[in-house]
Structure formats: C-alpha cells, structure tokens
C-alpha positions as CSV (number, residue, x, y, z in Angstrom):
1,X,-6.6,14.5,-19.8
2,X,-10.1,15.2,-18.5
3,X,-11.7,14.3,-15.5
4,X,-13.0,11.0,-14.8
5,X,-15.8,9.5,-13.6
6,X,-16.6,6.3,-11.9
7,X,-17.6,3.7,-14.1
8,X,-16.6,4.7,-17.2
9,X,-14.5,3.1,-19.9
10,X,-16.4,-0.3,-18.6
11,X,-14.1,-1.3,-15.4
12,X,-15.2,-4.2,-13.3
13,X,-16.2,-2.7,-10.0
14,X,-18.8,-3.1,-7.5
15,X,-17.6,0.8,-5.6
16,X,-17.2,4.2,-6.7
17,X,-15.1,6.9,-5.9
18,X,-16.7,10.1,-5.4
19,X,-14.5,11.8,-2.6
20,X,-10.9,11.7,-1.9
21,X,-10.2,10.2,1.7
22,X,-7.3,12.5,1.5
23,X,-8.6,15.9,1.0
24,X,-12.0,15.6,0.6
25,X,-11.8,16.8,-2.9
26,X,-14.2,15.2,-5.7
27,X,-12.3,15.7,-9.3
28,X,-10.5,12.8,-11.0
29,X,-7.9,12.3,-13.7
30,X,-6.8,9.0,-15.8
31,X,-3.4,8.5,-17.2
32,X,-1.9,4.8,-18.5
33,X,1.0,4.3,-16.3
34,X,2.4,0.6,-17.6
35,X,4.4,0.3,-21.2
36,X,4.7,-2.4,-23.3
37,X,7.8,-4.0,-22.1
38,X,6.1,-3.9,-18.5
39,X,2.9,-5.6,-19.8
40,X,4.7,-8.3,-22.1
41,X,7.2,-9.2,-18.4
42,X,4.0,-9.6,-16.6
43,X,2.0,-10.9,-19.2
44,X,-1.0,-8.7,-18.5
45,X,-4.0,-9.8,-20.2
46,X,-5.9,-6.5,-22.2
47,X,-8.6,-6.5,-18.5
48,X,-5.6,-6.4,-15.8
49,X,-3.9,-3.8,-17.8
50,X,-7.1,-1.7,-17.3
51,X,-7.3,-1.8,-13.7
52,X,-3.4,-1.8,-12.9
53,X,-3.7,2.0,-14.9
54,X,-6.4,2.4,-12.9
55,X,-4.6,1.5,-9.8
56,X,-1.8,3.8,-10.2
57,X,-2.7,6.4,-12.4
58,X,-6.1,7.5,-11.4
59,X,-5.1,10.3,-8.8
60,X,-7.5,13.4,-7.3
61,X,-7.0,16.9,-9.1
62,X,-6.8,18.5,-5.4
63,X,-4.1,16.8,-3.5
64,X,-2.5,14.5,-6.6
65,X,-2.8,11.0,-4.3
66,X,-3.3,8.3,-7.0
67,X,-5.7,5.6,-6.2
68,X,-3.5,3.5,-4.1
69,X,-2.3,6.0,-1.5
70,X,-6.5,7.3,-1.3
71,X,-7.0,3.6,-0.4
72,X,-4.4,3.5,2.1
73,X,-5.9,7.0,3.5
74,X,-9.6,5.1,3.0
75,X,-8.0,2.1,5.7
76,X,-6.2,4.3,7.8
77,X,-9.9,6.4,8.4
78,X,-11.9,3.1,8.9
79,X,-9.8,1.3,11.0
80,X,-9.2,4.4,13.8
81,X,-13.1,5.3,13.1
82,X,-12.7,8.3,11.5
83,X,-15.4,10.1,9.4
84,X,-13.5,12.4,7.8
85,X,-10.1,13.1,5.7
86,X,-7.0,11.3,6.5
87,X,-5.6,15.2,6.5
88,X,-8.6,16.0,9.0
89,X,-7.6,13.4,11.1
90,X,-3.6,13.7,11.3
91,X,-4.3,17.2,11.6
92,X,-6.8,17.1,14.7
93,X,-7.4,14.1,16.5
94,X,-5.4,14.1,19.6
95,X,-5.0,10.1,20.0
96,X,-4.3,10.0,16.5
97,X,-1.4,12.5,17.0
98,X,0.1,11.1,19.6
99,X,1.1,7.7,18.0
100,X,4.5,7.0,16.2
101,X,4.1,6.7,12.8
102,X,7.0,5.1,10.4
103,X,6.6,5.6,7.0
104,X,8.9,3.4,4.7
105,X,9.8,5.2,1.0
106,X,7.4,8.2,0.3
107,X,3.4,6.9,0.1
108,X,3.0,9.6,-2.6
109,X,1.1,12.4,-1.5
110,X,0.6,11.0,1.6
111,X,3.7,12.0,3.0
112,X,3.1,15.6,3.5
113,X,-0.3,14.8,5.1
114,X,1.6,12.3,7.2
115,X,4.1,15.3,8.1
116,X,1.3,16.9,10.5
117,X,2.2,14.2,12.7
118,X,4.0,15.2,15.5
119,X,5.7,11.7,15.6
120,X,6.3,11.3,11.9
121,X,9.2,9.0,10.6
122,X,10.2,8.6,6.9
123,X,13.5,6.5,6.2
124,X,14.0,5.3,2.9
125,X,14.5,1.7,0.8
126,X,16.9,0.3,0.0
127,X,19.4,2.4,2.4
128,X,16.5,1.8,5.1
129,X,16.8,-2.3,5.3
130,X,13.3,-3.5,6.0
131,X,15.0,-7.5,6.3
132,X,16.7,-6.0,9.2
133,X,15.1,-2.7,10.4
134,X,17.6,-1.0,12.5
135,X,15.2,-0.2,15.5
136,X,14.0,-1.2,19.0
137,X,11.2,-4.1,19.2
138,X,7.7,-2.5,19.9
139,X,9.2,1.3,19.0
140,X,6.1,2.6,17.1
141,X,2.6,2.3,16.4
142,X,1.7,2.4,13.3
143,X,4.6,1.5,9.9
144,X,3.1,2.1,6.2
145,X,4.7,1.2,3.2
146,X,2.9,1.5,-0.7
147,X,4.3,-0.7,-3.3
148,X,7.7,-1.2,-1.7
149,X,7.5,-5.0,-0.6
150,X,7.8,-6.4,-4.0
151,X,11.1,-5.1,-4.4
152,X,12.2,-6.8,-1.3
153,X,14.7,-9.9,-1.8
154,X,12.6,-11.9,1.2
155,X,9.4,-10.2,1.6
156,X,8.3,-12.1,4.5
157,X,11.1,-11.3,6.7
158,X,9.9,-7.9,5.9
159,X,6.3,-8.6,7.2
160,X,8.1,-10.1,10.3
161,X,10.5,-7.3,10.7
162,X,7.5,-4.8,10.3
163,X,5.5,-6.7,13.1
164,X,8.5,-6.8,15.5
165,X,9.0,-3.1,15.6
166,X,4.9,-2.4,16.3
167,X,3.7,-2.2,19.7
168,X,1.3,-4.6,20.7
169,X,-2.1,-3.5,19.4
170,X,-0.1,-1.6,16.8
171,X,-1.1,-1.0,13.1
172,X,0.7,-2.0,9.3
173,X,-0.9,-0.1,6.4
174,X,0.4,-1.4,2.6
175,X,0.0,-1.6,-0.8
176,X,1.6,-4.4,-3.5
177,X,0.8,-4.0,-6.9
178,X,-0.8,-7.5,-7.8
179,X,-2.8,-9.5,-10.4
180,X,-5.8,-10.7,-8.9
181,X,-6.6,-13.5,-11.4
182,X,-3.4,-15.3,-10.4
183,X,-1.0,-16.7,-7.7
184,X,1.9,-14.7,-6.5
185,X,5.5,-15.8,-8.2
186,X,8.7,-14.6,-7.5
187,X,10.8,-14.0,-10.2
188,X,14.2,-15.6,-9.1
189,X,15.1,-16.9,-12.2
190,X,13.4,-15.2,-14.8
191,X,14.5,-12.2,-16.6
192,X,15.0,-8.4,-14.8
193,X,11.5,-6.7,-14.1
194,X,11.7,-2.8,-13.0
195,X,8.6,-1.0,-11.8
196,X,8.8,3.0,-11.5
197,X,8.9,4.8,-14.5
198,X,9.8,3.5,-18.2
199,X,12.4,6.0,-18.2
200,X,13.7,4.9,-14.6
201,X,15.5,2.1,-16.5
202,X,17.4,-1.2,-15.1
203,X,17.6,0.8,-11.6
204,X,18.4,-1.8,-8.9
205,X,15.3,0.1,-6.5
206,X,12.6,-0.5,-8.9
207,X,13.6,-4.2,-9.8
208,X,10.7,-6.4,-8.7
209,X,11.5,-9.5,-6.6
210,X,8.0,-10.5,-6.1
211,X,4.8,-10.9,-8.6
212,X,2.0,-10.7,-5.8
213,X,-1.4,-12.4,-7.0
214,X,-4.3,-13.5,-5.2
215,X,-3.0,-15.4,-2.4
216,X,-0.8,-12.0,-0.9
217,X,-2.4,-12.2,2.2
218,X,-0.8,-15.8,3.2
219,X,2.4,-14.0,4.1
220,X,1.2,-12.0,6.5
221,X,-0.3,-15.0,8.6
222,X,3.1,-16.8,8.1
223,X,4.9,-13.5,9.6
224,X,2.4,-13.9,12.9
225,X,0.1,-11.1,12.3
226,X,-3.6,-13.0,13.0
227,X,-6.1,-10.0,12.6
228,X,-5.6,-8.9,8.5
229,X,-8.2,-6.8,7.0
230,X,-8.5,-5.2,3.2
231,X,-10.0,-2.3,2.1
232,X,-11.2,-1.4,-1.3
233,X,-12.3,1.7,-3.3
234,X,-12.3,0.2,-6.6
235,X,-12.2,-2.9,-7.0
236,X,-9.8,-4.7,-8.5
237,X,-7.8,-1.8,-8.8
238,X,-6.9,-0.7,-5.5
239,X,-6.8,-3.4,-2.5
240,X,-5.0,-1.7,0.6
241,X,-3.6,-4.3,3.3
242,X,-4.2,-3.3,7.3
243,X,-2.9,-6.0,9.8
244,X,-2.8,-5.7,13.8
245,X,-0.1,-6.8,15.8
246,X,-2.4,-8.9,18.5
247,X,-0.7,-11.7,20.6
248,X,-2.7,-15.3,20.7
249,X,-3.9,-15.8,23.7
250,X,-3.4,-19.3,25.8
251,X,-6.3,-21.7,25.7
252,X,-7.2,-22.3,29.6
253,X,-6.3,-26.4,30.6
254,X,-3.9,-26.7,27.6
C-alpha cells in the first residue's frame, strides 16, 4: 500500500498534509475507495474520481482517521484555538471538556478521541432521526456529523434541527461528500445510489438522497446559521463545514 506523500500522483492542491490533527502522527496511506458502479451513478469525471479516493481513503498509519475526519479534527482545533491534536485537546483543555458534545453516526476514528469527553453523546442514523431530533432546544454545545446528511430525505430540516438543539454561541462540525465542479442535485427520481462499501449493497442507510456540489453551503444560511466557515487540508479533497449558532441582532430605529 505504501506510504504517501503530499503531492504525488499529480492532485490539484494548494496544502499539504504533513501531520495528523488527530494524533500528531506523520505517516500516510492511499487506497481507491469508489467502484465502477459508484463512479458511472455519479458520473465522475477521471479528476473528481482522484480526489474523492483521496477524500476518503487517504487515512494516517497511527490513529487510522481518513482524510475527512483529520479535517473535521483540523476545524475543531482552529476554531477553539487550539495548537495541538484534537486528542490533546479533548484530553486536556478544561473549557473544552466541559462542553456537550453530540456526535451523530460514528465520525470514524474520531469517536474514540471524542470518548475522552466527559460529556460525550453518540446516537445513531437512521434509528437517531435528525428531521426530528428527540431533544431539548439549546441542550448541547457542539453536534458533528461526517458524511451522514446526504442520506437524509430533507437535509435542510436537518441543518435546522441541528441548529435548534445548540446553545447559542454553540458549534456544528460536518462533512458531505461533494463534487466541487458542479451544483448539488437530489436524486428523487433517478435511479438508487448507495454510498458505504460496494459490498454494503442496496442497504436503505447508505442510499444517497442528496448529490452535494459546489453551492452546499446555501443550506446552511437557509437553516439560520449566519457565521459558516470551511476548512481545508487538501484541497478539493477534503472541505470540512463549521457553522455558529449566533442570533441577528436588531438594527437600532428599525
């Protein structure tokens, strides 16, 4: 499999990775990820096909996070200011610590890090419903989800649901798998699409509702969030998604 190193096999990116934001590590592995089926549905072009392998199959050797969850770790240490390792700072940073975290469907390798939270939460989709999330408004601080919302019937009542249940000031980290070079499509109406594994099969979880391209971020200003930043490793391959729950504020005399 071999290790791999930034820049090869001519990818289009203006970053490198030479440390995990998880662990700190600094060895990489490659593997394809999407089959032909997958890339005829999608009608991936021999480029996007490149960077959506890239995108999930690059992964570090020392803690096995592929390149989406190590750019969800990357936004998570950014936007709380943090120097170090995601695992440094779920570990030891006392303000850190003390905020509810709700993790919907296993981020990968994240998950365990996440577990050195005292206030850790992972429910799963689809017996979790993210249209209707069964808990309190303004219950937690932070909710992450990787590559979950596509398979969501109405995605944007997702966003909304996600903002409801933050506190004000509070934090959404997520991934979508998307084609940059394109608009977002749903695929009501055209034939079954299954993400997962090849050998995963027609399984109801995996089949994708949405085809996110690059206008993604609209639905997150249509859900109410108004501060929406990304964060990139590799770019195209791995975008992560970090909104703020921040109330507008009345305009004085109107």
């Amino acid at each position: 499999m071999g290790t791999h190193e930034p820049g090869e096999n001519g990818e289009d990116s203006r970053f490198s990775l030479t440390e995990c934001p998880v662990c700190g590590g600094g060895r990489f592995h490659q593997q394809p990820v999407l089959w032909p089926e997958l890339i005829s549905e999608w009608q991936l072009a021999p480029e996007k096909v490149q960077y959506i392998d890239q995108q999930q199959g690059l992964a570090c050797l020392d803690c096995g996070n592929n390149l989406r969850a190590m750019t969800l770790a990357a936004a998570m240490n950014a936007t709380f200011a943090h120097s170090g390792t995601l695992r440094e700072l779920c570990r030891s940073n006392v303000l850190f610590r003390a905020l509810r975290l709700l993790e919907i469907n296993s981020a990968g390798e994240l998950t365990s890090v996440f577990g050195l939270l005292p206030h850790h939460s992972l429910v799963a989709f689809p017996e979790f419903d993210m249209q209707r999330m069964n808990l309190p408004d303004e219950s937690v601080e932070i909710v992450v989800h990787s590559d979950t919302l596509e398979h969501i019937p109405d995605p944007l009542q997702a966003l909304r649901e996600c903002r409801r249940v933050l506190k004000e000031g509070g934090h959404l980290f997520y991934t979508v798998p998307m084609v940059v070079g394109r608009l977002t499509r749903s695929r009501t109406g055209l034939s079954p699409s299954y993400h997962g594994t090849r050998a995963a099969g027609a399984v109801d979880d995996y089949r994708v509702q949405t085809e996110y391209g690059a206008d993604f971020w609209c639905e997150l200003f249509s859900a109410g969030f108004r501060n929406v930043s990304l964060h990139s490793l590799l770019f195209p391959a791995s975008v992560a998604i970090h909104a703020q729950k921040v109330r507008a504020r009345r305009k004085a005399g109107f």
